[in-house]
C-alpha positions in Angstrom: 162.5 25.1 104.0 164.1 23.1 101.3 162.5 24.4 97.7 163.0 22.7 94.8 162.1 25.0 91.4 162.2 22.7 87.9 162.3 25.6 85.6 164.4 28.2 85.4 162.6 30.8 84.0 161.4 34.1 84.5 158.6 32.7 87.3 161.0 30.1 89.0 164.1 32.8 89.3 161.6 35.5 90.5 159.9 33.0 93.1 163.3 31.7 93.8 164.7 35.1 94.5 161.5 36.6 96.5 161.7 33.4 98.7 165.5 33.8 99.7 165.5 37.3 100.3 162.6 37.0 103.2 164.7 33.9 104.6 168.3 33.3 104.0 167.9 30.0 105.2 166.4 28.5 103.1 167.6 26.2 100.7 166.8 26.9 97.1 167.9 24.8 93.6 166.4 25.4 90.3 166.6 22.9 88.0 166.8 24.1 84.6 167.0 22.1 81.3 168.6 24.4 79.3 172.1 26.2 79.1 172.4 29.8 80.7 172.5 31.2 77.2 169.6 29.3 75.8 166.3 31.0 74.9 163.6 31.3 72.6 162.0 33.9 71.6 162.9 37.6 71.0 161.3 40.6 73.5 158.8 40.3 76.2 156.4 43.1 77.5 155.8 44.4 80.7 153.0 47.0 81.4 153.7 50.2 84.3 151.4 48.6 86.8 153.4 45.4 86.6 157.0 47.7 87.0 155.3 48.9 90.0 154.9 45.8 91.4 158.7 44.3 90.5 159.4 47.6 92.4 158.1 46.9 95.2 158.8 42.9 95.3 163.3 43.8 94.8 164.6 47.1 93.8 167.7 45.6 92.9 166.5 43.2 89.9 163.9 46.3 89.0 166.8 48.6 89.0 168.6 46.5 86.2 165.7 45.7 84.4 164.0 49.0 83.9 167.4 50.5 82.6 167.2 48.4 79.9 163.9 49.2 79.0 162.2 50.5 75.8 159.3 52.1 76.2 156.1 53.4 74.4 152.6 54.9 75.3 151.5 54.3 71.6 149.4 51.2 70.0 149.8 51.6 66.3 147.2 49.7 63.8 148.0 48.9 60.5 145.3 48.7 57.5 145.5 49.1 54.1 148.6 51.1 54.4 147.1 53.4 56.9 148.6 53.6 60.5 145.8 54.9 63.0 148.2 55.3 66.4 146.2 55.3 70.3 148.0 56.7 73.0 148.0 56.8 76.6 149.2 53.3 77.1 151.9 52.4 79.4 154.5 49.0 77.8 158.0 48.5 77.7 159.8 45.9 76.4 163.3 43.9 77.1 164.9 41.2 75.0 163.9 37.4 77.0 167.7 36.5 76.9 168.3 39.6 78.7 165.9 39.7 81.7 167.2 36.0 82.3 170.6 37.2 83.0 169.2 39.9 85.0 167.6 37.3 87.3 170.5 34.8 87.1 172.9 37.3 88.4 170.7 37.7 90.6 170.3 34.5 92.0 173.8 34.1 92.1 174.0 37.5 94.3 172.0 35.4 96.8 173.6 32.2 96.7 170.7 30.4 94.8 172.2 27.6 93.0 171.0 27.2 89.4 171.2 23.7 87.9 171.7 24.0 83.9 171.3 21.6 81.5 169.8 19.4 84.5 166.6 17.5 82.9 164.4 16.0 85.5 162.9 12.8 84.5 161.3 11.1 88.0 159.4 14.2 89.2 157.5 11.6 91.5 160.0 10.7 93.8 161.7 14.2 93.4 159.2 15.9 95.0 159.4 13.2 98.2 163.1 15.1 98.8 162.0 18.6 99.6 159.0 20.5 101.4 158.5 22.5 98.4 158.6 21.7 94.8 157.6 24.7 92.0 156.9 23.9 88.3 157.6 26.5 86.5 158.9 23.9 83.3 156.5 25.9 80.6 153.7 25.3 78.9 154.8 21.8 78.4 155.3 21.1 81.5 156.4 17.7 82.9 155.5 18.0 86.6 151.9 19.2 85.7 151.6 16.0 83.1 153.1 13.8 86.2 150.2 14.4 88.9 147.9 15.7 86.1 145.1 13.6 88.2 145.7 16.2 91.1 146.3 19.4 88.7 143.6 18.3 86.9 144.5 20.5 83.7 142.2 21.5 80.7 144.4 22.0 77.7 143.0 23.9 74.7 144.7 24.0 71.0 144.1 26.8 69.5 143.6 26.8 65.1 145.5 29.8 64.4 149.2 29.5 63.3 151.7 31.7 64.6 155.6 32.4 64.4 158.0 34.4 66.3 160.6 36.3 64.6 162.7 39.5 65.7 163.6 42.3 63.5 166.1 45.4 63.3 163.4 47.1 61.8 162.2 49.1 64.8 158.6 49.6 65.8 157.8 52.3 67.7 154.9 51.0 69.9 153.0 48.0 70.1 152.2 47.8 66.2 149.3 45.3 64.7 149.7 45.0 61.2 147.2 43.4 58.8 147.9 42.2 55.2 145.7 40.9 53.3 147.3 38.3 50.5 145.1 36.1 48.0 145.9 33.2 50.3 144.3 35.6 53.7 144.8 37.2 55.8 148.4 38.1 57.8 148.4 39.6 61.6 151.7 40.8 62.6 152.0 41.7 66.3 155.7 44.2 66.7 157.4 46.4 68.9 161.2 47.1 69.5 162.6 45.3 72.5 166.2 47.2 72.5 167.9 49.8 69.8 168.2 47.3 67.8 165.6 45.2 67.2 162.4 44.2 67.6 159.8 41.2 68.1 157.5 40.5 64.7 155.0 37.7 65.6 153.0 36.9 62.3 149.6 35.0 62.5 147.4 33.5 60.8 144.1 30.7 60.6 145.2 27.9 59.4 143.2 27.9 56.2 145.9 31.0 55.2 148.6 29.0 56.4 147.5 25.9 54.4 147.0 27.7 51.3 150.2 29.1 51.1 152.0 25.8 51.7 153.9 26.6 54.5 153.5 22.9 55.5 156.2 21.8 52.9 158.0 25.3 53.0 161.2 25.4 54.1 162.4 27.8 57.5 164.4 29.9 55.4 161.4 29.7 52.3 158.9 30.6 54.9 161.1 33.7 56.5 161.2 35.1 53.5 157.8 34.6 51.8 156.5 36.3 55.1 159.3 39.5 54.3 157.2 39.9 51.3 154.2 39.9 52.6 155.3 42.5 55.5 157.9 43.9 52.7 156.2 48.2 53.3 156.3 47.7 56.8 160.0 45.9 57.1 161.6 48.7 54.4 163.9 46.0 53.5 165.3 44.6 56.5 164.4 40.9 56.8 163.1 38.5 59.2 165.3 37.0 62.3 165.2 33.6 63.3 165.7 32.5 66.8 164.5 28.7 66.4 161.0 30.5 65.2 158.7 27.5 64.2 155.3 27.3 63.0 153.0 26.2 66.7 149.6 26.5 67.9 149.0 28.5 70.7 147.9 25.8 73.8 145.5 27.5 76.4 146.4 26.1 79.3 143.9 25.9 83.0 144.2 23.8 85.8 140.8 23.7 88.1 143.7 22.6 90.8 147.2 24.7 91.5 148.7 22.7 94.1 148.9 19.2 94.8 150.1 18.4 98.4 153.5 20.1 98.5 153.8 20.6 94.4 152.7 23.9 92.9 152.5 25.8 89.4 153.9 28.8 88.6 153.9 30.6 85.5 152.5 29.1 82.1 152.6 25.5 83.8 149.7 26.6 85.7 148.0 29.1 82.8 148.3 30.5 79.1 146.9 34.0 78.2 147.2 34.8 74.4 150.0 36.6 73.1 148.3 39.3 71.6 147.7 41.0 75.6 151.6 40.3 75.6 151.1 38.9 79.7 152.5 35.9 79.9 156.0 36.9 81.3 154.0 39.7 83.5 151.8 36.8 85.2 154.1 34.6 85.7 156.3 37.0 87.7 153.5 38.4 89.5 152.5 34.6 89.8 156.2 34.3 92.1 155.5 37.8 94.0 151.8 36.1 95.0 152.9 32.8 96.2 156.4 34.2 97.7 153.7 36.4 99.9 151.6 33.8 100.6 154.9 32.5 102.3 155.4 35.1 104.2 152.0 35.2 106.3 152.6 31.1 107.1 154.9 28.3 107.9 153.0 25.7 106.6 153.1 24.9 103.1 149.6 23.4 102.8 148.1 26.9 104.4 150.2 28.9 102.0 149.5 27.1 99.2 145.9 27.3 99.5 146.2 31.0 100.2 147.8 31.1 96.5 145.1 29.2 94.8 142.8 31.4 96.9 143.9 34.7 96.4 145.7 34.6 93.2 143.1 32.4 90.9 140.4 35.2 90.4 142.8 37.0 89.0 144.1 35.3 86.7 140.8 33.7 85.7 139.7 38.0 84.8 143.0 38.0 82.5 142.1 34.6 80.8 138.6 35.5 80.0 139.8 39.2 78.7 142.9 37.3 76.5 140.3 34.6 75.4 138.4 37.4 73.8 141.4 39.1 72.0 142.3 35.2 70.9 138.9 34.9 68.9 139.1 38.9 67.6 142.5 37.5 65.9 141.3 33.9 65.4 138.7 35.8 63.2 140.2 38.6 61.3 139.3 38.1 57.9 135.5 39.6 59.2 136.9 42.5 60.2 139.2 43.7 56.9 136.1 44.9 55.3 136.3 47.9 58.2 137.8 51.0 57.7 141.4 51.5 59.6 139.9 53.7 62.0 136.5 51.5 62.9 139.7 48.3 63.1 141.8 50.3 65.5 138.4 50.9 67.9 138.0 47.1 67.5 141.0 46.1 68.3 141.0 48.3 71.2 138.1 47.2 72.9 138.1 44.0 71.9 138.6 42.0 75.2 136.4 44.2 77.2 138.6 45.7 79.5 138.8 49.0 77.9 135.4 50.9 76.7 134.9 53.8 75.1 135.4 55.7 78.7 138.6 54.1 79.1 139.5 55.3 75.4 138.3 59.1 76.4 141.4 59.2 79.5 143.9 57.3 77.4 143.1 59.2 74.0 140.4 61.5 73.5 141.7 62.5 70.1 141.2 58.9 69.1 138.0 58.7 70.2 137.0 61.9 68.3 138.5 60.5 64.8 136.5 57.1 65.7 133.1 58.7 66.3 133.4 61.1 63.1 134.6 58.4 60.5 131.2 56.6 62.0 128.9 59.3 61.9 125.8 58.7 60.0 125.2 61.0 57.2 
């Protein structure tokens, strides 16, 4: 088959890959905007079940990527100076910039050609010159917006305000920090990536965000008027700026994932809220799904019903669980009137895949502190 991929990111590489190592013969171009070195962004998160699954899909990318890997069984909450810390949870994290090398290497090690700095402007009759074509071009995306009438998306701003910053202060665990300022309320969402340095996300509803004028702040203002506000939990290193701007998070859906021989990958096709850190894990798990579908067909229609079919359930279980941790943070000023300990249990459970069961097998120590900081007297 000839495969056309516009977007080279984690979900077009993977896809890319998968595709060429079940059929050498194929021929694969990925058609990428950008320059080899360009990203945004700082670390990325992967959970163990999702490892198992790179594992399984190529050893050879999984080798490279997991030896790069930091990783934690801790979620740490942050509350009026207090740090309540949950364990039994399985993340790791690796700098973006890095696991795209990992995977352009190893296209290249398969003879995938990668088109950079190659912007696609006519997706329409692009698509008429290969049997395949993949968006994978973002949450943005140009090929979705182009047969949007057979996608048929449902695009969602969200109020909150959030920015992505790194840090070489280094958080040991997935860290939620709240601060509360006369302005409102801060969320910071932090964990380290390398040795280095890690990611620092800050939120915030946009009545906080209006408040303290960071409509008329300056990057390098803003930076460092959110340093202050983070100031005992950064111990005096500062903020890093890849790019980091001031967006809305955009929940993306699409009743349809295919439209005759074009398909979505990645957050072309779906958005999941940050603060579940999946994005990077569904959209590679998006590329093992449709590269299997493949495998069990030769004809593209079949397979890519098979996708839609198997794969959307799935990812429908993940929205609705990341929708609810969206409106926990959308709505955080409620819960700062709870103790650290009754936040933590919050946070935890807030998207309804983990109960207090769930809580007993990952940390029954935390459950313990929970129940006796709530006991009636």
């Amino acid at each position: 088959m000839k495969i056309s991929i516009i977007g080279g990111g984690p979900a077009g590489m993977y896809f890319a890959i998968l595709m060429k190592k079940a059929d050498a013969a194929h021929d694969i171009t990925i058609y990428e905007r950008n320059g080899p070195d360009d990203t945004f962004g700082w670390g990325v998160v992967f959970s163990g079940k999702t490892l198992a699954n790179l594992r399984e899909a190529d050893e050879v990318s999984h080798a490279e990527i997991t030896s790069d890997f930091e990783a934690w069984d801790n979620v740490d909450v942050v509350h009026r100076d207090e740090k309540i810390s949950i364990h039994g949870n399985s993340f790791s994290g690796i700098a973006r910039i890095r696991l795209l090398k990992i995977l352009q290497r190893r296209c290249e090690q398969l003879a995938i050609e990668i088109r950079f700095g190659t912007e696609i402007s006519d997706v329409e009759s692009f698509r008429n010159n290969c049997d395949v074509l993949v968006g994978s071009d973002g949450v943005n995306s140009m090929v979705r917006k182009t047969f949007s009438d057979g996608f048929d998306p449902d695009l969602s701003t969200r109020p909150n305000k959030y920015i992505w910053y790194g840090t070489n202060q280094l958080f040991h665990g997935l860290t939620l920090t709240f601060r509360e300022t006369p302005a409102g309320v801060f969320a910071a969402h932090s964990y380290r990536f390398n040795q280095t340095t890690s990611t620092f996300i800050v939120e915030c509803d946009p009545e906080t965000w209006a408040r303290s004028g960071f409509a008329t702040m300056s990057d390098d203002t803003a930076r460092a008027r959110l340093a202050g506000v983070f100031a005992n939990d950064l111990r005096g290193d500062e903020l890093l700026s890849n790019n980091s701007k001031w967006i809305n998070f955009l929940l993306v859906k699409n009743a349809h994932w295919y439209f005759e021989n074009v398909v979505l990958l990645g957050d072309a096709l779906h958005t999941a809220h940050f603060s579940i850190g999946s994005g990077t894990k569904l959209a590679m798990e998006d590329a093992i799904a449709l590269a299997n579908c493949f495998k069990q067909t030769a004809s593209v229609s079949e397979a890519l019903q098979n996708f839609e079919r198997s794969r959307k359930s799935v990812i429908e279980d993940y929205q609705a669980a990341a929708y609810e941790s969206m409106l926990w943070f959308e709505n955080a000023r409620d819960y700062m009137n709870l103790s650290p300990v009754e936040v933590a249990y919050s946070l935890m459970t807030r998207s309804g895949r983990v109960d207090r069961d769930e809580l007993m097998k990952r940390d029954a120590n935390f459950v313990v502190l929970y129940e006796r900081a709530t006991r009636p007297v």
